[in-house]
N, C-alpha and C positions, 0 to 999 in steps of 0.2 A: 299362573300369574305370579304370586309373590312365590319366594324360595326359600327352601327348609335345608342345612345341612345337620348333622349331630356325628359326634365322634367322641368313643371310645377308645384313645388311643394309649400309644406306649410312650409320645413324646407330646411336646409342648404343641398344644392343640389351636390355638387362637390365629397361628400364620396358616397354619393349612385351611381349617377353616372361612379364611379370610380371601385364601385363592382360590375356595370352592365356589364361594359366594360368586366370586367373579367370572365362572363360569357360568351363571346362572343371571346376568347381567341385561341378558339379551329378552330375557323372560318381562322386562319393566319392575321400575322401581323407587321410590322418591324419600327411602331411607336403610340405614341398615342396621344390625348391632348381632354382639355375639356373648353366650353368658358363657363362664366353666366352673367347674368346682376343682378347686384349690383345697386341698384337705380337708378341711372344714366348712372352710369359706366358700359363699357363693358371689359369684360377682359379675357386673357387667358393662361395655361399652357399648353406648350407640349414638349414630352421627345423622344429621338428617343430607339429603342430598346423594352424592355419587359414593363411589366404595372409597376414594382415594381420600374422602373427608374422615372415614373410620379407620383405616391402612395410616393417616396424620398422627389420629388420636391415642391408637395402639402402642405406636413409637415415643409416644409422650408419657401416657400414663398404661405399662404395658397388665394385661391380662392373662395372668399364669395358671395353670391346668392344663391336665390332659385328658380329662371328661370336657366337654363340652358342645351347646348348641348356637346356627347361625343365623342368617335370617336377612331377608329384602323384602320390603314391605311398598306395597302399592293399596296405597291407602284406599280404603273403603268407609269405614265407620272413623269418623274421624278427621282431622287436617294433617296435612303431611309435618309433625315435628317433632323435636326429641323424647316428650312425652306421649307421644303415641307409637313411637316407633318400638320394634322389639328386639328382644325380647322382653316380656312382661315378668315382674317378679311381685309378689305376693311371700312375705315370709319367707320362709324354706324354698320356695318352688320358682322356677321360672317353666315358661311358656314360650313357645313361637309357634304360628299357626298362618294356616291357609287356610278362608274360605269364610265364609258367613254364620255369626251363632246368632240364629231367628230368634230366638228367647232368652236373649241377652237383658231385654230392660226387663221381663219379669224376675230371672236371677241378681240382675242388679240391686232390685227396691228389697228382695228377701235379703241379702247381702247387709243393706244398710241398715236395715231391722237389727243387726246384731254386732252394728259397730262396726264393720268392713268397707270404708266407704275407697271409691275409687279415682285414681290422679290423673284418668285420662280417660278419651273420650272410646275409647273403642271399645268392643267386644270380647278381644282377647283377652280383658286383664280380667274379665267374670270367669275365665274357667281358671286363670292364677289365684283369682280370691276364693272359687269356691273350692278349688283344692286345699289350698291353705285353711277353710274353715275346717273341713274334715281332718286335715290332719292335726288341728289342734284339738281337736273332739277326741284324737288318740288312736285315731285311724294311723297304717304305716303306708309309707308311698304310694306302692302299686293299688293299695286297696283305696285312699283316697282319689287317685288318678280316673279308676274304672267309676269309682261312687260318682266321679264330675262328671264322667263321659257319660254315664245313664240318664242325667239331667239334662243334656244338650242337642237341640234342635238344631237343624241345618247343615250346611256342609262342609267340611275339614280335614286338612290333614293337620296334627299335631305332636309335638315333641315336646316331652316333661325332661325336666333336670331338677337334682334335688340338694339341695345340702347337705355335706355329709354323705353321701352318697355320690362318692369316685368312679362306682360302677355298676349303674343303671341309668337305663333313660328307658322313658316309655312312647312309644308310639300309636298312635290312630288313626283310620282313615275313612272319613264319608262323604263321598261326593268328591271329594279332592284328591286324587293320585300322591303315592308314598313308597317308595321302596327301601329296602334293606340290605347293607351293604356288609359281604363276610372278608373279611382278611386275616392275617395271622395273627391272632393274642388282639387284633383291634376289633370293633367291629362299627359299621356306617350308620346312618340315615337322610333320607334326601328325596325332595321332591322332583329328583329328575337324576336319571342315570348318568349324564353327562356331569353333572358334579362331581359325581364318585368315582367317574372315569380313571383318573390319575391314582386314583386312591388301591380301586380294586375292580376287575372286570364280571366277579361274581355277585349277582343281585339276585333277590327274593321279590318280587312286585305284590304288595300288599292286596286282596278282595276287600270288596265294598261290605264295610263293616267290622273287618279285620282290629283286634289289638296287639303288640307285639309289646314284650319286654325285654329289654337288651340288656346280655353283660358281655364284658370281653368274651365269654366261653361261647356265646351264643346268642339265639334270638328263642324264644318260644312265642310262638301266635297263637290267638284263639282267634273264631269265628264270630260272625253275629250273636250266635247262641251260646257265645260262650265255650264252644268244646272244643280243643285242640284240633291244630289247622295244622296239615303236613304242606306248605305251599312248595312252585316247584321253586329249585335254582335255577335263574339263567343266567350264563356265560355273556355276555355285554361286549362286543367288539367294537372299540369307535377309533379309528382313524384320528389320530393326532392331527395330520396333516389338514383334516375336514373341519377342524375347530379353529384354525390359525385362517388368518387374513391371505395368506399366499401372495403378498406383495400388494393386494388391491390397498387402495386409502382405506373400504371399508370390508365389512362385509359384506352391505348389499351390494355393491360393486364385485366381491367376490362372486355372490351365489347368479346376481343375474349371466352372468360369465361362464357361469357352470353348466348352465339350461341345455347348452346342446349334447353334449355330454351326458347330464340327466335323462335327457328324452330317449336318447339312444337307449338308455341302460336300460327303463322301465319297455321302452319297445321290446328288447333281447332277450327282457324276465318273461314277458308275457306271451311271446309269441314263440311259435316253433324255432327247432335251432336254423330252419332257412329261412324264416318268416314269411311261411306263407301261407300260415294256419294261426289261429287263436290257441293259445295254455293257457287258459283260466281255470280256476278249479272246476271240479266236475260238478260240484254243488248247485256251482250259480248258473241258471236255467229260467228261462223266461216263457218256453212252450206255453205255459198256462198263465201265465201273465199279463190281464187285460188292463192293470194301469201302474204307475210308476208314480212315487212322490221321491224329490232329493230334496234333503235337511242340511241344511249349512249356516254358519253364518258371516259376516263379513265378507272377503274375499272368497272362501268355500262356495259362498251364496251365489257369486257372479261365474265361478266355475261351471253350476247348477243349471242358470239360467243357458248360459252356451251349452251343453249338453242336451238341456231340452231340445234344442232346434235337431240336433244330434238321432235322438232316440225317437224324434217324431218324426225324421226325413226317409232316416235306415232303416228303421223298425217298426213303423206304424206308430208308435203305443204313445197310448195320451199318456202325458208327465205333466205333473204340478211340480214346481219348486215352494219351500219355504222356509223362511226362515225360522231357524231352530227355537227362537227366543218366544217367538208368537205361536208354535206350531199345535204344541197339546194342552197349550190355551182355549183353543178357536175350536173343540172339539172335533176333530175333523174326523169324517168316515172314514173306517178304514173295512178292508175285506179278505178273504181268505185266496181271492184273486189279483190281490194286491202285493208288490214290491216294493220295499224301502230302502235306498239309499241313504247312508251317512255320512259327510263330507269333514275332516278334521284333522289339521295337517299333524298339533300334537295328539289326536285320539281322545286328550282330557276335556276339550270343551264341556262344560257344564252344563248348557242348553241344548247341544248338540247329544251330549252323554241322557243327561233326561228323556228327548225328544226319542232316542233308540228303545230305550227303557217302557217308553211310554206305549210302545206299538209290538212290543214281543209277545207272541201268541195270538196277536190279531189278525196277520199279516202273512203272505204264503213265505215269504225270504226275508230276511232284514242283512244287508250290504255296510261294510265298512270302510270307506277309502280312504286311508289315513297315511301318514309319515311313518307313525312309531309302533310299528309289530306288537310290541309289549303293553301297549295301551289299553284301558280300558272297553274303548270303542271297539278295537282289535280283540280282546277277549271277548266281549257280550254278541258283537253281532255273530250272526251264522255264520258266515262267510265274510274273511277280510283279504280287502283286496292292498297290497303296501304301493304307494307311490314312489319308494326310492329314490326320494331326493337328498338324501341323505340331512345330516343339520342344518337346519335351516336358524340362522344365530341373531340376523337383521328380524326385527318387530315386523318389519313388512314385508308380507311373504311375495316372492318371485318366484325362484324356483319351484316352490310347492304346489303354484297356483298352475304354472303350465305341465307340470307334472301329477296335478289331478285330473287338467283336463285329455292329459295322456289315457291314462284309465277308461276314465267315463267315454273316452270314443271308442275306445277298444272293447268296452262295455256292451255301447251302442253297437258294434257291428255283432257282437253277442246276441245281443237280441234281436236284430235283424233274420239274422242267423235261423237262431231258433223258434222264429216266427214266419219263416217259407219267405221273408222279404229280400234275401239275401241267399246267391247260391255260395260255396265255396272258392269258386272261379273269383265272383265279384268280391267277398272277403280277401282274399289274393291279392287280386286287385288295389283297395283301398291301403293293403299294407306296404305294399309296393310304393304306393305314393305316397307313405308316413317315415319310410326307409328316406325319403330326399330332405325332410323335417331336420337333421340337428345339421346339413350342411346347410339350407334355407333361413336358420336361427343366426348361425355365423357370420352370415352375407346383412341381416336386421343388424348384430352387433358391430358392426364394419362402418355403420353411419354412425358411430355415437360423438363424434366430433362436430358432425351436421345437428345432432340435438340439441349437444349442448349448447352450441348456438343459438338456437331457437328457443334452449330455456331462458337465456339472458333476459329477454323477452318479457320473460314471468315473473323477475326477477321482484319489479315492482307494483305488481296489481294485485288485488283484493279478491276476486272474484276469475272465474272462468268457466265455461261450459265445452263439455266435451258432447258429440256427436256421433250416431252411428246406427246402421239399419241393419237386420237380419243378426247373425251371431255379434255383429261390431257394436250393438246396442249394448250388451250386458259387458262387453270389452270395455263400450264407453263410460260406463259406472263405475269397472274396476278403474282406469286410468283415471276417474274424477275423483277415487279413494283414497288412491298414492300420490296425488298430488294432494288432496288435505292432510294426511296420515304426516309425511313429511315435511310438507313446506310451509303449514296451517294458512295454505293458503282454501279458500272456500268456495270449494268447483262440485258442480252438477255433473251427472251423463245422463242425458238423453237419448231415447228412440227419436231418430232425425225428423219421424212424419209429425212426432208433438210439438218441435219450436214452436208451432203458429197457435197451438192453443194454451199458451201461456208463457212459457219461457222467452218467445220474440221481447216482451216489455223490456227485459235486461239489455236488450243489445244498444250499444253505445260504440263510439271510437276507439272506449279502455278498453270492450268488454273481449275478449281471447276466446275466441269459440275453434275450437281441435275437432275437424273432423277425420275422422277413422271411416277410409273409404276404399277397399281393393275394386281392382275392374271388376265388378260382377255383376250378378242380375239385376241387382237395385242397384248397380251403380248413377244413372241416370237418375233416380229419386232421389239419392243423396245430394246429388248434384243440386238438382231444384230447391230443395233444400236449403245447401250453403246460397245460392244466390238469392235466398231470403234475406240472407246474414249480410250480404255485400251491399244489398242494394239499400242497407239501413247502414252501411259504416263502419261494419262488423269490423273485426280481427280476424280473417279466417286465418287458419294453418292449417293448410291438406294434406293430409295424410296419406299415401297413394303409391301406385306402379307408376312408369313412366308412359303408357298407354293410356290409364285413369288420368294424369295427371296434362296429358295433351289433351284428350278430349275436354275436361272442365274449363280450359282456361287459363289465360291469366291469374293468379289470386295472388295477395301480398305478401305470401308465405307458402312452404311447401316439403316437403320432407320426402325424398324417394324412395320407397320401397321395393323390393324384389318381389316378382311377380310370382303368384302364388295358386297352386288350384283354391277354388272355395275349401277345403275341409281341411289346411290348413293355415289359412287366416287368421284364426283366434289365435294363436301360438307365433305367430310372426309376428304381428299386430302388438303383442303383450310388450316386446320388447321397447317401442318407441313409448308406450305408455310408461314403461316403468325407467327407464332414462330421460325422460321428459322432467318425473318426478323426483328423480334422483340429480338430476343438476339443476333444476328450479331449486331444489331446498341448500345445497353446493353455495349456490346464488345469494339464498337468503340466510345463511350460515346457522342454521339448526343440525339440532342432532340426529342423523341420518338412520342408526341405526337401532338408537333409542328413542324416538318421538315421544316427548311430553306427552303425559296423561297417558301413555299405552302402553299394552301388557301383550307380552309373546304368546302365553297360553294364559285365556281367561278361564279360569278355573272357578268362579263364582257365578251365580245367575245375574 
C-alpha cells in the first residue's frame, strides 16, 4: 500500500529518494514527504497530492542530507493532508510507516498524560512521540526505537531517523513487507524491491518480526526473539525495460498488451520443454485431496471463482472460494484432507497473508500463487507457485489476473491428473489447446478500436450491469470491477439466470447491460436472458463469436469475438472487459493508472 524508501548514502539523498518514491507510485497514494539528517539537523518536506507537488516544493525550499527517509501515504487513520502526511517527527526522531498501530488511542491518552500531545490525526506520530519520550528518559536511539516497537500492536513496516545521527536508521516489520537494500559505502530500505532497483540489485527481505539497524557498513537483524537473524541475500533482477511505459499512453495499456506474451511465458515455466506434460513442483499433489478452498481478494477473488468451475469439471473436487478478508473470521472447517490455495499478485496482501497464516498445520498443503517469488506469501506457503507476469505498475491488475488464472488451470488439470479424472493423453490434450491461448489473446487485442467505440457509449451513464453464465459469471464481476476501479463509474456482474430475481428493476433505456456470452453450452440461456433486458429497453452490448452473435439476433450493440474452445474463454473474454474499462475511464478523463482511493498492494486489513 503506501511506500517506505530510506538511504544511507554517499551523496545528497532527497532527489534519489524522490525518484524512488516515484517508483513506487503505482502502489496508490494521496501524499508524500521525505525527512534527512543534515549534520545536526533533522528536517522535512511534505506535499499533499501527487509526487510532482513535493519534486515543486524541493526545488523551492531544498532538503540537504545524505541520511535520509521517504514516504507515500494512503491515508488510513486520518484525512489525506499535510499534517498527516509523512514523515512524522517528534523531537529528534522522524517516522514513516506502513500499516495499522491497533493501540494507538491507548498510547495516545498515556502520551498526553505527560505533556506529549499530538498535531495529527493518525497513528504514526504515537510511535514518533513514544520514541521521543524514551529518548528523553535518556534512552539512546536504537534502545528507544525497540522500547516503542515492544509497545505496539498491529501491523507495519517502519523507518526511524534520528538527529544527530547521519548513520543509522532503524528498521521493522509486522504484517507489512520491508526489505534491505546493500550497496557500496551506502546502504537501502524500502517497502518494495523495485524502489531500490536503480539503486542496487542485492536485497535482504525482512521475516515477520524481524528488526534491523543500518549503518553504511551494514545491517544487523535480530528476530522476533530478539537473537541475531543471518537472513539470506537475494540478487533482484528487474528489467528496466518492464518498468517503463514502452510507448503505451499508459501502463495499463502497456500490461494489457503484454498478456499474450505473459501466458506463453508461464505456459513454457510450467510445462514440459514440448508441452505436453505438467512441471509443477513435486510437492503439489492432490492424490489425497478431498476438498479445496481458494483465498483471494479483489480481483484474485474472481480468478478463484473461474477456477472453481475448473477444478470441479477436471478434477472432481469440491472447492469453496473466499474471500480473504471474511475467511478466518467465519471460522471455517478445515482438515487434514484439505488444500489451500492462496491468490496474491504482490504476495503481501494482508488478509490474504493472515488468511494463509491462519490455516498452517491444519491443512494437508497450503498453495501460493502469487507475482512476487520473494514475498511473504511465497515464503510461508508450502509450495509457491510464480505467475510470471512480471511488474505489474497500473492499480488495476490485467496481466496478473489472466496470468493467475494460467496457473490455477494448469493446477486444475494437476489435480485432475492426480485424481484418476484425467489420463496423460487428455493432459496433452488440454495443453495443446492452451499452446493456441497467447495467439487467440492477439486476435481479442486486434478489436480494441471496435471497444473503444463502444466505450464512448459509457462515457456518460452512472450505472451498468455486466452479464454472464458458467466461468463468464465471475468474468462478469471482474469486468464490473474495472470499470468502477477506473471510471467510478458503478457497475454490477451478474450470474445471467439472476437478472429476474432482482436486478431486472434497474433496467431502463440508460441502463448498459454487457453481456459476456461465447457460443457454448449456456449459450442459449444467456440469450433468454438478454431478451429479458430487450424486451424492457435495455441497452444490451453482446459480447460474442460471430456464430453466437448470428444466432441471438439483432441487438443494438455488439462486439465480435474469436471463436474460442470453452477452457479458454475466461482469458479471451478478460480482454473486452478490461479495454471496455480502460476507454470508458479514457472517456471520462480519470486517472487510469492511479484510481482515486486505491492501493496497488493493500498491505493493511
Amino acid at each position: 500500500m503506501c511506500g517506505i524508501v530510506g538511504i544511507l548514502g554517499r551523496h545528497q539523498v532527497a532527489p534519489i529518494i524522490l525518484e524512488a518514491l516515484r517508483r513506487l507510485e503505482y502502489r496508490g497514494y494521496d501524499s508524500a514527504g521525505i525527512a534527512t539528517v543534515n549534520e545536526s539537523r533533522l528536517d522535512r518536506r511534505r506535499a499533499l497530492g501527487k509526487l510532482v507537488n513535493l519534486s515543486d516544493l524541493l526545488v523551492h525550499d531544498p532538503l540537504p542530507g545524505k541520511a535520509g527517509i521517504g514516504h507515500t501515504r494512503w491515508a488510513t487513520h486520518g484525512a489525506p493532508t499535510v499534517a498527516n502526511a509523512h514523515p512524522h517527527r517528534a523531537g529528534r526522531v522522524a517516522v514513516v510507516h506502513n500499516g495499522i498501530i491497533e493501540n494507538f488511542r491507548t498510547l495516545r491518552a498515556e502520551l498526553a498524560q505527560v505533556g506529549l500531545a499530538h498535531e495529527s490525526d493518525t497513528d504514526t506520530e504515537t510511535i514518533a512521540l513514544l520514541t521521543r519520550y524514551y529518548m528523553d528518559q535518556g534512552m539512546a536511539p536504537q534502545q528507544a526505537a525497540f522500547a516503542t516497537l515492544d509497545r505496539l500492536e498491529g501491523a507495519f513496516a517502519l523507518a526511524f531517523l534520528f538527529q544527530g545521527e547521519d548513520d543509522l536508521m532503524i528498521g521493522a516489520r509486522q504484517g507489512s513487507p520491508l526489505a534491505v537494500g546493500h550497496g557500496e559505502g551506502e546502504m537501502y530500505l524500502g517497502s518494495d524491491a523495485l524502489a531500490l532497483a536503480p539503486l542496487t540489485d542485492r536485497i535482504t527481505y525482512l521475516e515477520e518480526g524481524d528488526r534491523v539497524v543500518i549503518t553504511r557498513a551494514g545491517a544487523q537483524i535480530t528476530d522476533a526473539q530478539g537473537r541475531r537473524a543471518n537472513r539470506p541475500l537475494t540478487r533482484v533482477a528487474l528489467d528496466q525495460a518492464m518498468v517503463d511505459k514502452a510507448g503505451h499512453r499508459h501502463f495499463m495499456a502497456k500490461e494489457i498488451a503484454e498478456q499474450p506474451a505473459v501466458l506463453g511465458a508461464a505456459l513454457g515455466f510450467h510445462t514440459s520443454p514440448e508441452k505436453t506434460a505438467l512441471a509443477l513442483p513435486e510437492g503439489l499433489n492432490f492424490t489425497s485431496t478431498d476438498r479445496l478452498v481458494l483465498v483471494a481478494c479483489g480481483t484474485g477473488h474472481y480468478a478463484a471463482q473461474v477456477a472453481k468451475y475448473w477444478f470441479e469439471s477436471l478434477a472432481g473436487l469440491p472447492v469453496e472460494t473466499d474471500i480473504a478478508s471474511e475467511f478466518r473470521y467465519r471460522q471455517p472447517v478445515l482438515g487434514a484432507r484439505m488444500s489451500a490455495v492462496f491468490i496474491s499478485q504482490s504476495g503481501e496482501t494482508a488478509d490474504t497473508l493472515a488468511a494463509l497464516r491462519h490455516v498452517q498445520g491444519a491443512v494437508a498443503q497450503t498453495v501460493g500463487v502469487v507475482n512476487v517469488p520473494t514475498s511473504s506469501i511465497a515464503r510461508e506457503a508450502d509450495i509457491a507457485l510464480p505467475i510470471l507476469a512480471g511488474p505489474e505498475i497500473s492499480v488495476a491488475s490485467t496481466k496478473a489476473f489472466t496470468a493467475q488464472l494460467m496457473v490455477l488451470l494448469l493446477m486444475a488439470l494437476k489435480a485432475g491428473q492426480d485424481r484418476g479424472h484425467l489420463d496423460a493423453g487428455a493432459v496433452a490434450g488440454h495443453l495443446a489447446t492452451l499452446q493456441r491461448l497467447p495467439g487467440l489473446m492477439r486476435a481479442a487485442l486486434d478489436r480494441e478500436g471496435e471497444i473503444a467505440d463502444l466505450a464512448q457509449g459509457l462515457g456518460g451513464v452512472n450505472h451498468a450491469l455486466f452479464l454472464g453464465r458458467g466461468p463468464m459469471f465471475p468474468l462478469a464481476a471482474e469486468a464490473a470491477l474495472k470499470l468502477k476501479e477506473l471510471s467510478y463509474i458503478h457497475a454490477e456482474g451478474y450470474a445471467s439466470g439472476e437478472l429476474k430475481h432482482g436486478p431486472i428493476a434497474l433496467i431502463d433505456e440508460m441502463m448498459p447491460v454487457v453481456v459476456l456470452a461465447p457460443r457454448d453450452a449456456l449459450f442459449a440461456k444467456t440469450v433468454s436472458n438478454m431478451q429479458e433486458v430487450l424486451a424492457r429497453q435495455g441497452r444490451v452490448v453482446l459480447v460474442s463469436d460471430r456464430a453466437g452473435l448470428a444466432e441471438a439476433g439483432p441487438v443494438p450493440e455488439s462486439l465480435v469475438m474469436p471463436q474460442v474452445p470453452d477452457l479458454l474463454a475466461p482469458f479471451v473474454y478478460a480482454v473486452p472487459a478490461q479495454l471496455l474499462a480502460y476507454h470508458a475511464a479514457l472517456v471520462r478523463g480519470t486517472d487510469v493508472d492511479q484510481p482515486r482511493n486505491l492501493a496497488k498492494s493493500v498491505t493493511v486489513e
